[in-house]
N, CA, C and O atoms as a Maestro MAE file, in Angstrom:
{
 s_m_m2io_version
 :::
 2.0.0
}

f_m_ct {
 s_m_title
 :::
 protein
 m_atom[288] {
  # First column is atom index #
  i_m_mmod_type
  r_m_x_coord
  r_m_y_coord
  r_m_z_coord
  i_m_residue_number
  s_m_chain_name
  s_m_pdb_residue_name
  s_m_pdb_atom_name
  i_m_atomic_number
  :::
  1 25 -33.580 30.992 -5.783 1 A "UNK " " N  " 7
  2 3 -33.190 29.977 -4.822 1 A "UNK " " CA " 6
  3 2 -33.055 28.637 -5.540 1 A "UNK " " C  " 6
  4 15 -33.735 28.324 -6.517 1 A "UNK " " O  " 8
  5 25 -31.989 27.764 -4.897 2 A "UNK " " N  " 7
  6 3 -31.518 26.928 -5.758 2 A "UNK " " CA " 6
  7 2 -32.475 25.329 -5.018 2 A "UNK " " C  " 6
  8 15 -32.684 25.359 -3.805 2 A "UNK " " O  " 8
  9 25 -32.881 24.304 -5.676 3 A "UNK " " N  " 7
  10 3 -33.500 23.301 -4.964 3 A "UNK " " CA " 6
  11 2 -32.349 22.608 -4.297 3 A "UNK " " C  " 6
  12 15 -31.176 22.630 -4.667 3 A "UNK " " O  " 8
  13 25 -32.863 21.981 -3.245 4 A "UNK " " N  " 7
  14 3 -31.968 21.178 -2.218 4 A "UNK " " CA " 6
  15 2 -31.994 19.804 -2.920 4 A "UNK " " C  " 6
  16 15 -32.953 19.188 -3.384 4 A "UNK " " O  " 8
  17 25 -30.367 19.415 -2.863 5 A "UNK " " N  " 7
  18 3 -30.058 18.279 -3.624 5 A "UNK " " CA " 6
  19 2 -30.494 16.974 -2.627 5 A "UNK " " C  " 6
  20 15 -30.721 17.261 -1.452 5 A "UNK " " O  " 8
  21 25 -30.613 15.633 -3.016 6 A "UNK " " N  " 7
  22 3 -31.022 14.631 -2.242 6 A "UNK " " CA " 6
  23 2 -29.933 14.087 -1.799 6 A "UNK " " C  " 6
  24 15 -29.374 13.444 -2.687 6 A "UNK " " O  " 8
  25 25 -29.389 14.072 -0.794 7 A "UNK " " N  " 7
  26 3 -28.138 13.812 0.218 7 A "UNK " " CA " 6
  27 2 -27.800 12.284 -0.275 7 A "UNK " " C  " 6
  28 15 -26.709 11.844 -0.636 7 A "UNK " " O  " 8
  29 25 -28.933 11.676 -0.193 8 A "UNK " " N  " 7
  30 3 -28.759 9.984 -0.798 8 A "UNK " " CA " 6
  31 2 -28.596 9.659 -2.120 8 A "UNK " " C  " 6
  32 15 -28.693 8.524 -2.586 8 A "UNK " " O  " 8
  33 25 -28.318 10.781 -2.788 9 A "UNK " " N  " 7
  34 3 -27.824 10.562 -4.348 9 A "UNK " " CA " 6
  35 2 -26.231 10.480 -4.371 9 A "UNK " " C  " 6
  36 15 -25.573 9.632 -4.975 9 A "UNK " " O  " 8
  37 25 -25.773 11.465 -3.641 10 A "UNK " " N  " 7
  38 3 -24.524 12.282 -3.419 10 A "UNK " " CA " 6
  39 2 -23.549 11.296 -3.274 10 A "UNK " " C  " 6
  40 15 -23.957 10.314 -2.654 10 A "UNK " " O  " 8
  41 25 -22.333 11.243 -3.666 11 A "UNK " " N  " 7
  42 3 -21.161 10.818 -2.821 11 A "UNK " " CA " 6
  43 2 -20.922 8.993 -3.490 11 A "UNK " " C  " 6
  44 15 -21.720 8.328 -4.151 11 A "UNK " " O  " 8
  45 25 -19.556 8.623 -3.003 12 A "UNK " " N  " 7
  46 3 -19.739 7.433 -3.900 12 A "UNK " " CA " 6
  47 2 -18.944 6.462 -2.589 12 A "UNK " " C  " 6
  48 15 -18.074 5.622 -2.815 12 A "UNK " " O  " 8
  49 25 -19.427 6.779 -1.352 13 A "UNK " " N  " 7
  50 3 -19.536 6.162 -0.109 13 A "UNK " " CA " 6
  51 2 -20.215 4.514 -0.302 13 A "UNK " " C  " 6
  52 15 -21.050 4.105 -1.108 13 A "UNK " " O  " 8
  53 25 -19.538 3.864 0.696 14 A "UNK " " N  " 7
  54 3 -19.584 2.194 0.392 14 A "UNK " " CA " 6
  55 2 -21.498 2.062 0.870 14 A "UNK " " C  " 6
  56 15 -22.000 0.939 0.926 14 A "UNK " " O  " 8
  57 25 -22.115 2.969 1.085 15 A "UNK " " N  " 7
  58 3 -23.254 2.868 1.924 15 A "UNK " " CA " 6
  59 2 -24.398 3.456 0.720 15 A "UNK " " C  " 6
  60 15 -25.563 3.062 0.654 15 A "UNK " " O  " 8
  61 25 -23.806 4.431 -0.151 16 A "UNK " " N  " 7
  62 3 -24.911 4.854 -1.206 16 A "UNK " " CA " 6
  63 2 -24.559 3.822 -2.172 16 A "UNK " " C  " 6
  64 15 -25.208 4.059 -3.190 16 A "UNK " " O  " 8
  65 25 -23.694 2.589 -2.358 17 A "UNK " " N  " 7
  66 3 -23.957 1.805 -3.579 17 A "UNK " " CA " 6
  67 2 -24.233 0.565 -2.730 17 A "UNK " " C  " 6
  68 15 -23.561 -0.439 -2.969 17 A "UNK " " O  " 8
  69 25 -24.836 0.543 -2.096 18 A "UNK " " N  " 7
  70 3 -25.415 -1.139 -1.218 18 A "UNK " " CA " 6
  71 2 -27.092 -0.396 -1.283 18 A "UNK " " C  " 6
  72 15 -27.499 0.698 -0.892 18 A "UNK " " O  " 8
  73 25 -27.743 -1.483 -1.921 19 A "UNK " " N  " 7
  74 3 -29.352 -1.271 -2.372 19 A "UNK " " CA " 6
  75 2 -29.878 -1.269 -0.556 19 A "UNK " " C  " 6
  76 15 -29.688 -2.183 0.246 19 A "UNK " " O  " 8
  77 25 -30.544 0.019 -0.308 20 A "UNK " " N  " 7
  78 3 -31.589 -0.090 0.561 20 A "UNK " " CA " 6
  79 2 -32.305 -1.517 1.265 20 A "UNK " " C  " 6
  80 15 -32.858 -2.401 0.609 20 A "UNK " " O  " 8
  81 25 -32.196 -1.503 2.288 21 A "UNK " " N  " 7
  82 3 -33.250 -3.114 3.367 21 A "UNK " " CA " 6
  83 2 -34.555 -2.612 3.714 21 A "UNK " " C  " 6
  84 15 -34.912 -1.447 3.891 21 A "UNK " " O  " 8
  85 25 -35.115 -3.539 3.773 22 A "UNK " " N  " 7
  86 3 -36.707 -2.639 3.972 22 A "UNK " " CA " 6
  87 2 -36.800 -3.381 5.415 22 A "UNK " " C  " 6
  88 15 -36.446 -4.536 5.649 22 A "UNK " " O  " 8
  89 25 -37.309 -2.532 6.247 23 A "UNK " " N  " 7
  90 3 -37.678 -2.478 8.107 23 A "UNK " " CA " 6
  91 2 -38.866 -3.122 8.076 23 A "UNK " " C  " 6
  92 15 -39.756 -2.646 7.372 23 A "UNK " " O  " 8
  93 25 -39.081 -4.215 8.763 24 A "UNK " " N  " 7
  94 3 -40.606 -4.481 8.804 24 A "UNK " " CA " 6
  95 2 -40.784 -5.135 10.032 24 A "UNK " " C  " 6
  96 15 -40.046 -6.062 10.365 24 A "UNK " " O  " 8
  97 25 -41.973 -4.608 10.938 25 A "UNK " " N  " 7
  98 3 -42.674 -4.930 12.497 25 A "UNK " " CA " 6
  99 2 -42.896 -6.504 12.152 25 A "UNK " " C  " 6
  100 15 -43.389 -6.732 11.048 25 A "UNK " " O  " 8
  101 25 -42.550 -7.733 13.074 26 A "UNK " " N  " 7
  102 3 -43.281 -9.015 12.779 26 A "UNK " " CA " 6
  103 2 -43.827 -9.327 14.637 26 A "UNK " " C  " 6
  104 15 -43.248 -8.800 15.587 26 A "UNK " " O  " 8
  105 25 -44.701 -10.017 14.736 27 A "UNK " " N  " 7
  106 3 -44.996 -10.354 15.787 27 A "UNK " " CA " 6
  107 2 -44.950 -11.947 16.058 27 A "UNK " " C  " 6
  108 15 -45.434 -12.593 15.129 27 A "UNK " " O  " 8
  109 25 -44.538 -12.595 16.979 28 A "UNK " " N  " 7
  110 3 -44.050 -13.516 17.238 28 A "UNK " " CA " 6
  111 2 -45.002 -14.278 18.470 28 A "UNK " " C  " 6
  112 15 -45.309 -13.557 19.419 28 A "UNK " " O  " 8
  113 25 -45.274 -15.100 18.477 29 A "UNK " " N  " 7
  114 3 -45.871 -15.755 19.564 29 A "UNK " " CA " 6
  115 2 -44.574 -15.858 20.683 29 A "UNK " " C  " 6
  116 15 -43.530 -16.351 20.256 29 A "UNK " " O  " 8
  117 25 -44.625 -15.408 22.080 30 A "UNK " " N  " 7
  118 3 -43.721 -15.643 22.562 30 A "UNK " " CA " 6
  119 2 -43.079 -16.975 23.227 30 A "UNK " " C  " 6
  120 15 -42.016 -17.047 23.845 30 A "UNK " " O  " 8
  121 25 -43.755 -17.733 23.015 31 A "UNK " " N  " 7
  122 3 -42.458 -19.199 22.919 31 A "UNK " " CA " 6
  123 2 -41.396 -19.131 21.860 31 A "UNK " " C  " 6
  124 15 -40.241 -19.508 22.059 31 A "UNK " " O  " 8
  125 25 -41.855 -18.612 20.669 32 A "UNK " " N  " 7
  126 3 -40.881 -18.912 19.408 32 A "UNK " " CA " 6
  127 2 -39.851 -17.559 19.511 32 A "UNK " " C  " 6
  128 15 -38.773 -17.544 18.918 32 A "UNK " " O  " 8
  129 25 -40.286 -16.533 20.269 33 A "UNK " " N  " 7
  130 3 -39.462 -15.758 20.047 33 A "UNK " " CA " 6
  131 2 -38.413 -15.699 21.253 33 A "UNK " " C  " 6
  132 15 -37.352 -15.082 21.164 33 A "UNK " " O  " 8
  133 25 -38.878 -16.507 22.558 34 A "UNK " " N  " 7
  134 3 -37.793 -16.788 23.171 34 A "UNK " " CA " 6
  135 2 -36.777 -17.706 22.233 34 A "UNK " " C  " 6
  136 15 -35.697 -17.318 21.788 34 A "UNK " " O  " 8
  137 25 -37.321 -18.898 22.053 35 A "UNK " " N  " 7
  138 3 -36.363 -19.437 21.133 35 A "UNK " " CA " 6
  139 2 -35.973 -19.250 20.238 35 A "UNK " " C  " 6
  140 15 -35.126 -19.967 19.704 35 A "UNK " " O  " 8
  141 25 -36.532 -18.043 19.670 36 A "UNK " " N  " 7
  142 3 -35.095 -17.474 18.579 36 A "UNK " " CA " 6
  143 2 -33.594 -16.601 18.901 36 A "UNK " " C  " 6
  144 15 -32.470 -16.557 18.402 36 A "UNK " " O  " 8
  145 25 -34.466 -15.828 20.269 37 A "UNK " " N  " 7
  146 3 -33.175 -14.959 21.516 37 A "UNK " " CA " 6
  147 2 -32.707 -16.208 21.579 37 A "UNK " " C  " 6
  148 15 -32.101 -16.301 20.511 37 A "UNK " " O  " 8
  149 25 -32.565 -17.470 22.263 38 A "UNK " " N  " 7
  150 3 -32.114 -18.766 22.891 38 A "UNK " " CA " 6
  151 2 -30.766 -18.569 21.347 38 A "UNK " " C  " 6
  152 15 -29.542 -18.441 21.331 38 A "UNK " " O  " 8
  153 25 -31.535 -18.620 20.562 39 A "UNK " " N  " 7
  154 3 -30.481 -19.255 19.317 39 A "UNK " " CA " 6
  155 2 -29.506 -18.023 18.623 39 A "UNK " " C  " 6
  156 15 -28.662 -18.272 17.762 39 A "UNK " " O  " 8
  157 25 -29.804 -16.520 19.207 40 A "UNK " " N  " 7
  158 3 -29.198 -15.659 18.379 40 A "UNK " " CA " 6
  159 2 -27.883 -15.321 19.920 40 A "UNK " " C  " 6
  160 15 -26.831 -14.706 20.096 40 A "UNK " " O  " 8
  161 25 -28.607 -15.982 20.520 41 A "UNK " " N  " 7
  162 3 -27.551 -15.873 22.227 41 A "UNK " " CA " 6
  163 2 -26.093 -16.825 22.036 41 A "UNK " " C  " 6
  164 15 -24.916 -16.586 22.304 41 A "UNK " " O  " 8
  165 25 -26.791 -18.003 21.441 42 A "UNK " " N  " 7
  166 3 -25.909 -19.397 21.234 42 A "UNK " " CA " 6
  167 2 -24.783 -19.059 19.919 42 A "UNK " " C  " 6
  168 15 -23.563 -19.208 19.981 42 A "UNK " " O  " 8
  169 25 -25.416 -18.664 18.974 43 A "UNK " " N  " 7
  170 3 -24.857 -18.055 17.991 43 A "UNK " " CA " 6
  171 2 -23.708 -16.737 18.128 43 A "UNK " " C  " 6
  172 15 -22.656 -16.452 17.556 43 A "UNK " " O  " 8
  173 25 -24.602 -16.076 19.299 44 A "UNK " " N  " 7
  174 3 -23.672 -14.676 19.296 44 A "UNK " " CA " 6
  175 2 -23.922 -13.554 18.055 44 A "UNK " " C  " 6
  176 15 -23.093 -12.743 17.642 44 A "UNK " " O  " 8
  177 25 -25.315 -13.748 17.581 45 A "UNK " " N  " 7
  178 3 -25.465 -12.639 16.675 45 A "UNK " " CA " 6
  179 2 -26.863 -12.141 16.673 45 A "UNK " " C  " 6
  180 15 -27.698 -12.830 17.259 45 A "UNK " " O  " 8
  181 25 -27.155 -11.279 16.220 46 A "UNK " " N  " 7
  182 3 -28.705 -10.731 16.744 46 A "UNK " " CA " 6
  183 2 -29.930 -11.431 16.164 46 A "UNK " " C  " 6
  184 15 -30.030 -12.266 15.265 46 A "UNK " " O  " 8
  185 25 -30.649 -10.958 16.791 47 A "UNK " " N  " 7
  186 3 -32.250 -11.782 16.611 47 A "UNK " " CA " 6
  187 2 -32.669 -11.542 15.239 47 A "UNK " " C  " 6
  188 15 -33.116 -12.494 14.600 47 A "UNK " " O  " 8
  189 25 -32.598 -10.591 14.797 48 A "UNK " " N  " 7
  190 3 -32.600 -10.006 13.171 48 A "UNK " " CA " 6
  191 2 -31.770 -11.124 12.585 48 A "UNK " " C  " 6
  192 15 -32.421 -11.998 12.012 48 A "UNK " " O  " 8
  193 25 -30.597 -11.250 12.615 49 A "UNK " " N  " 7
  194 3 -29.607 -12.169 11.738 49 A "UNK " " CA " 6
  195 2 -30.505 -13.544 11.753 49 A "UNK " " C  " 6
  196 15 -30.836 -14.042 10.678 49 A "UNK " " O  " 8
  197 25 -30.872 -14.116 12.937 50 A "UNK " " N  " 7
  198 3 -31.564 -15.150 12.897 50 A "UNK " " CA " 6
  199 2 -32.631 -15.404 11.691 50 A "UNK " " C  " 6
  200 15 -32.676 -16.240 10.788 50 A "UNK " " O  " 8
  201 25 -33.428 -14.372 12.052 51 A "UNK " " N  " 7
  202 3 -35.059 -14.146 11.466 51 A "UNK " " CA " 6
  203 2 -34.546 -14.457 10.033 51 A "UNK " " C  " 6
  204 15 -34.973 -15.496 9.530 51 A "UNK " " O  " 8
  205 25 -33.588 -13.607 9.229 52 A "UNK " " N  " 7
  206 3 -33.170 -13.452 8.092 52 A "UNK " " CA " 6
  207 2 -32.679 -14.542 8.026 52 A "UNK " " C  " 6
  208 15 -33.567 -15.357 7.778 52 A "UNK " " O  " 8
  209 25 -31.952 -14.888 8.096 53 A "UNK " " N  " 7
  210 3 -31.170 -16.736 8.137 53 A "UNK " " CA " 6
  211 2 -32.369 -17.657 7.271 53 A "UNK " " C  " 6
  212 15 -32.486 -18.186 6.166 53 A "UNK " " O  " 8
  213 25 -33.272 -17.452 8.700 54 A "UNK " " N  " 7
  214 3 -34.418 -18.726 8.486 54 A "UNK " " CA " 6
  215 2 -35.438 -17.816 6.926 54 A "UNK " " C  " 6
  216 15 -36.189 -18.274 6.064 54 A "UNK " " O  " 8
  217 25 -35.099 -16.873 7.128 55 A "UNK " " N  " 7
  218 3 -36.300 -16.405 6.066 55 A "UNK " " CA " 6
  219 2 -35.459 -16.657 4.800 55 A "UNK " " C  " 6
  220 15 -36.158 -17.254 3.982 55 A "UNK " " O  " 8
  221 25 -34.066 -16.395 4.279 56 A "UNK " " N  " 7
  222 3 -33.527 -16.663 3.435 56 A "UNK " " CA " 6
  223 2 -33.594 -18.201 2.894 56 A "UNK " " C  " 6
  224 15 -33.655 -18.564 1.720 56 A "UNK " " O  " 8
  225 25 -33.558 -19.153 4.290 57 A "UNK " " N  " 7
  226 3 -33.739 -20.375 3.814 57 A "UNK " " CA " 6
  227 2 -34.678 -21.062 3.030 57 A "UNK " " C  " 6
  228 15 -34.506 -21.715 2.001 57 A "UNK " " O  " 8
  229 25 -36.235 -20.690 4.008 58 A "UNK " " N  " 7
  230 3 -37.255 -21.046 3.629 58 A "UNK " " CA " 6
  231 2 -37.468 -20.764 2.292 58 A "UNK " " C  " 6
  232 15 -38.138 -21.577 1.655 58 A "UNK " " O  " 8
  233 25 -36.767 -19.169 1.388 59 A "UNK " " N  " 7
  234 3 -37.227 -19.172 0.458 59 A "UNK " " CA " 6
  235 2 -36.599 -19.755 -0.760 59 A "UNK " " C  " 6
  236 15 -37.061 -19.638 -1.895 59 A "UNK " " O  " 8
  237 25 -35.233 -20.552 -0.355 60 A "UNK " " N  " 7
  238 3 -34.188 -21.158 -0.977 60 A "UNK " " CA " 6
  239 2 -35.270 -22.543 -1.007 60 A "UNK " " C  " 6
  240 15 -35.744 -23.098 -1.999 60 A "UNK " " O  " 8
  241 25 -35.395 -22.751 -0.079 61 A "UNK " " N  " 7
  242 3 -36.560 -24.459 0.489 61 A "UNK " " CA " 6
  243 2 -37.384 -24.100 -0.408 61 A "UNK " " C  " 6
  244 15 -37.094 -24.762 -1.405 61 A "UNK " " O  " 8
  245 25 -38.304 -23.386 -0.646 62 A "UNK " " N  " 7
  246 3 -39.747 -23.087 -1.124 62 A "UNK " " CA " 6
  247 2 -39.217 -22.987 -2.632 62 A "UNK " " C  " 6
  248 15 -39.841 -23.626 -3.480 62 A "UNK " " O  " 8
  249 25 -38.256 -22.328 -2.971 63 A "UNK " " N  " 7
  250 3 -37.625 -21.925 -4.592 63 A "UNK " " CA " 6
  251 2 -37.505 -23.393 -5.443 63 A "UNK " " C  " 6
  252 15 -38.143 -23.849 -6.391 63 A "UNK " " O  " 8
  253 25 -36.483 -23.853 -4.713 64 A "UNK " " N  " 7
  254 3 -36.408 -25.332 -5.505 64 A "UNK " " CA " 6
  255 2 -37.581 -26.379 -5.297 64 A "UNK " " C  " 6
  256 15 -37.549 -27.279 -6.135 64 A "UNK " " O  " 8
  257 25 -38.506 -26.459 -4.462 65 A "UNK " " N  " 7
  258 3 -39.997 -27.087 -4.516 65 A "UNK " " CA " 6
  259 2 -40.638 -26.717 -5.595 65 A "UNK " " C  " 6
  260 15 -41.194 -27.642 -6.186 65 A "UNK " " O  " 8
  261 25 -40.786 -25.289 -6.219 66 A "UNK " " N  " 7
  262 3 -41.651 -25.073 -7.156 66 A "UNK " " CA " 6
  263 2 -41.454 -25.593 -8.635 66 A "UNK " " C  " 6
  264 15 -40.563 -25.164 -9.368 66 A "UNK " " O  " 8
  265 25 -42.275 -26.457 -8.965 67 A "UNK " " N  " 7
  266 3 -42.082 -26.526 -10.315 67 A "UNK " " CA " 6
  267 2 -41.988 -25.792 -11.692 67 A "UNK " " C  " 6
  268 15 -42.895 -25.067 -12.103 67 A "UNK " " O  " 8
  269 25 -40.773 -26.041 -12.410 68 A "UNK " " N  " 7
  270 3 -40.819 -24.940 -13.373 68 A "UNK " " CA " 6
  271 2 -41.744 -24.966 -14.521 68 A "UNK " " C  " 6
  272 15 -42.134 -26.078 -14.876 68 A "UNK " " O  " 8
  273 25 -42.115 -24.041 -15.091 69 A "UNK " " N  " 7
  274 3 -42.890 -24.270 -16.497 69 A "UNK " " CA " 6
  275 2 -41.455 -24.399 -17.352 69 A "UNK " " C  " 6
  276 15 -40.379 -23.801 -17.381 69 A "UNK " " O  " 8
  277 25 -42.332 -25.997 -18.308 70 A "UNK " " N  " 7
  278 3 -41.719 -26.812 -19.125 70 A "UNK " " CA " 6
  279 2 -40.780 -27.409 -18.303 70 A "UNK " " C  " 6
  280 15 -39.802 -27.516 -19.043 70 A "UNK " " O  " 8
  281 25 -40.461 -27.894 -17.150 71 A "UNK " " N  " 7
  282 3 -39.386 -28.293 -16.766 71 A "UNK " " CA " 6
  283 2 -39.878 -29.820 -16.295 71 A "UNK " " C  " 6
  284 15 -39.122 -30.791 -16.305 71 A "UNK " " O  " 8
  285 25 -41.242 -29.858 -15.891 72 A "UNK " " N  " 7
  286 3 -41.963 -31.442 -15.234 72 A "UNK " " CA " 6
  287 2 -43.524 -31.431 -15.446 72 A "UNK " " C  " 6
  288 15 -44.203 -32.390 -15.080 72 A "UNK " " O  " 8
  :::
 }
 m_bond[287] {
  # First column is bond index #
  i_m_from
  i_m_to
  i_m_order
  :::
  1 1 2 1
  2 2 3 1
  3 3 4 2
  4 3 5 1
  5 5 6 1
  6 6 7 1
  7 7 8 2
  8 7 9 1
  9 9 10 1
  10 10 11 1
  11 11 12 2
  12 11 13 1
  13 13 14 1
  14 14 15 1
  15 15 16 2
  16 15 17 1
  17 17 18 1
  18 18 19 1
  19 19 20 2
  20 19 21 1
  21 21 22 1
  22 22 23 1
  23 23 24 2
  24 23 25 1
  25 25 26 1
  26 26 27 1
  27 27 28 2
  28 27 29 1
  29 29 30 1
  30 30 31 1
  31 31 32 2
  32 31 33 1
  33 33 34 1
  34 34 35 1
  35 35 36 2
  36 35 37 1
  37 37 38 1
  38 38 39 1
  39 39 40 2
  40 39 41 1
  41 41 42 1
  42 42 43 1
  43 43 44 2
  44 43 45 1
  45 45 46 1
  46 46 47 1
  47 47 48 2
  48 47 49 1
  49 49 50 1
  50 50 51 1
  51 51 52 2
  52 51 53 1
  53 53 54 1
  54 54 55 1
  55 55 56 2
  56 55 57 1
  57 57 58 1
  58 58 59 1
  59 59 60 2
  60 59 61 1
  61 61 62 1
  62 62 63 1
  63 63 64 2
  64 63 65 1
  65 65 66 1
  66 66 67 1
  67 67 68 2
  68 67 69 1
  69 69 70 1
  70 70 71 1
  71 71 72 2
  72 71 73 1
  73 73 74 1
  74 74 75 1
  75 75 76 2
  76 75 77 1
  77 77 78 1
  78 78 79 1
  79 79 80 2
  80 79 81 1
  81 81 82 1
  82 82 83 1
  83 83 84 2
  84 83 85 1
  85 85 86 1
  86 86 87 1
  87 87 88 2
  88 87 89 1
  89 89 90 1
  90 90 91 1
  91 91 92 2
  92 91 93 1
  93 93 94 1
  94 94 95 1
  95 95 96 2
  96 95 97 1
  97 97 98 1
  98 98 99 1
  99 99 100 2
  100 99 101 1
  101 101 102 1
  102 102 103 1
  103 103 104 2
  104 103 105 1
  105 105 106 1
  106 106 107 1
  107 107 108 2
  108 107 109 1
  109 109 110 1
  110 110 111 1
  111 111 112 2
  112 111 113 1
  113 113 114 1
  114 114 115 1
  115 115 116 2
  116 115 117 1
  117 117 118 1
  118 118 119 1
  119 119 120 2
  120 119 121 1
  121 121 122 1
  122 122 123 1
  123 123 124 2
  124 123 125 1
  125 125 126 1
  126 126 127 1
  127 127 128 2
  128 127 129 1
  129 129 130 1
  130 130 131 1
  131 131 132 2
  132 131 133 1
  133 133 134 1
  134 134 135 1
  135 135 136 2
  136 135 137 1
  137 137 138 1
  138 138 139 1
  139 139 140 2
  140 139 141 1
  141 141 142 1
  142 142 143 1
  143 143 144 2
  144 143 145 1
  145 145 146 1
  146 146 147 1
  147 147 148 2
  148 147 149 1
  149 149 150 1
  150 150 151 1
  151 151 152 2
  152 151 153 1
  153 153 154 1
  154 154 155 1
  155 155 156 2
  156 155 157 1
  157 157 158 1
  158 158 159 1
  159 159 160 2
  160 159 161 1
  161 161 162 1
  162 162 163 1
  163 163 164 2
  164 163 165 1
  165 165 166 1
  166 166 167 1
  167 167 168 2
  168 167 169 1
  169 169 170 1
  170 170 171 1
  171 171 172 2
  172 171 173 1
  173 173 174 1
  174 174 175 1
  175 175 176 2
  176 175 177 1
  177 177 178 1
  178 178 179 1
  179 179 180 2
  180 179 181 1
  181 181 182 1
  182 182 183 1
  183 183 184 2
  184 183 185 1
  185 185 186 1
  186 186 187 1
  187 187 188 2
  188 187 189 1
  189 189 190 1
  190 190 191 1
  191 191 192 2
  192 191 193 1
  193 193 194 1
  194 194 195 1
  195 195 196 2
  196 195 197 1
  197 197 198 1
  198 198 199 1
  199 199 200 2
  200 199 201 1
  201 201 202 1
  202 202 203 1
  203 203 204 2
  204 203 205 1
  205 205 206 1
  206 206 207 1
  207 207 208 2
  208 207 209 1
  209 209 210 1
  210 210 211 1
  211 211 212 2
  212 211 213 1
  213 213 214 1
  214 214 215 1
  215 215 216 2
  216 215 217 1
  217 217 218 1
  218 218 219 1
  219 219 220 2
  220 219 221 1
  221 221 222 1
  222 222 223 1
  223 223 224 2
  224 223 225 1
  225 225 226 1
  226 226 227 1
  227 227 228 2
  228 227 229 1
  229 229 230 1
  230 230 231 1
  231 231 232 2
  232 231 233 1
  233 233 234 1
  234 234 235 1
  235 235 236 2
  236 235 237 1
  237 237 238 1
  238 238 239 1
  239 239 240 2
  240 239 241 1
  241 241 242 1
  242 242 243 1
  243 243 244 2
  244 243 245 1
  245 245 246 1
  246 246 247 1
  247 247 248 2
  248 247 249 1
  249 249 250 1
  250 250 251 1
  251 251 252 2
  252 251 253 1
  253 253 254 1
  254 254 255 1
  255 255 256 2
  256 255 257 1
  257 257 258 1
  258 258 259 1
  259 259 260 2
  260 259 261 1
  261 261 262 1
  262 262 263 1
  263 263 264 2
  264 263 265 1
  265 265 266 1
  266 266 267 1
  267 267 268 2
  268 267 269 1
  269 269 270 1
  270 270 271 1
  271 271 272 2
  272 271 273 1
  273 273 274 1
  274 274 275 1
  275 275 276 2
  276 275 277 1
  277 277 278 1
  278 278 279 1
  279 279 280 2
  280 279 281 1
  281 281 282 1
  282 282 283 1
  283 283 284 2
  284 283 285 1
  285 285 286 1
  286 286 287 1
  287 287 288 2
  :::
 }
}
């Protein structure tokens, strides 16, 4: 008997060469998470797109705050 190949190796589909997203539960105080529905409503794109938005930012914000070694 032959081993079963891994389906997610296979094929050269636009979906097996885009790197894996990792799923993760967050919990939200619900004032902030109405107002993130409020803003993904206004926007017209999902509450996820939001979350990611602001999380991409913060770490763009937080990236250039850090000081480099040898740089200051």
């Amino acid at each position: 008997m032959t081993p079963m190949k891994d389906k997610r190796s296979q094929g050269g589909g636009q979906k097996a060469q885009k790197k894996a997203a990792v799923r993760a539960s967050i919990t939200f105080p619900p004032a902030l998470y109405s107002t993130l529905e409020e803003i993904a409503q206004e926007k017209k794109v999902s509450l996820a797109w939001v979350v990611r938005d602001a999380s991409e930012r913060y770490v763009a914000e937080r990236s250039a705050e850090v000081p480099r070694p040898g740089k200051g």
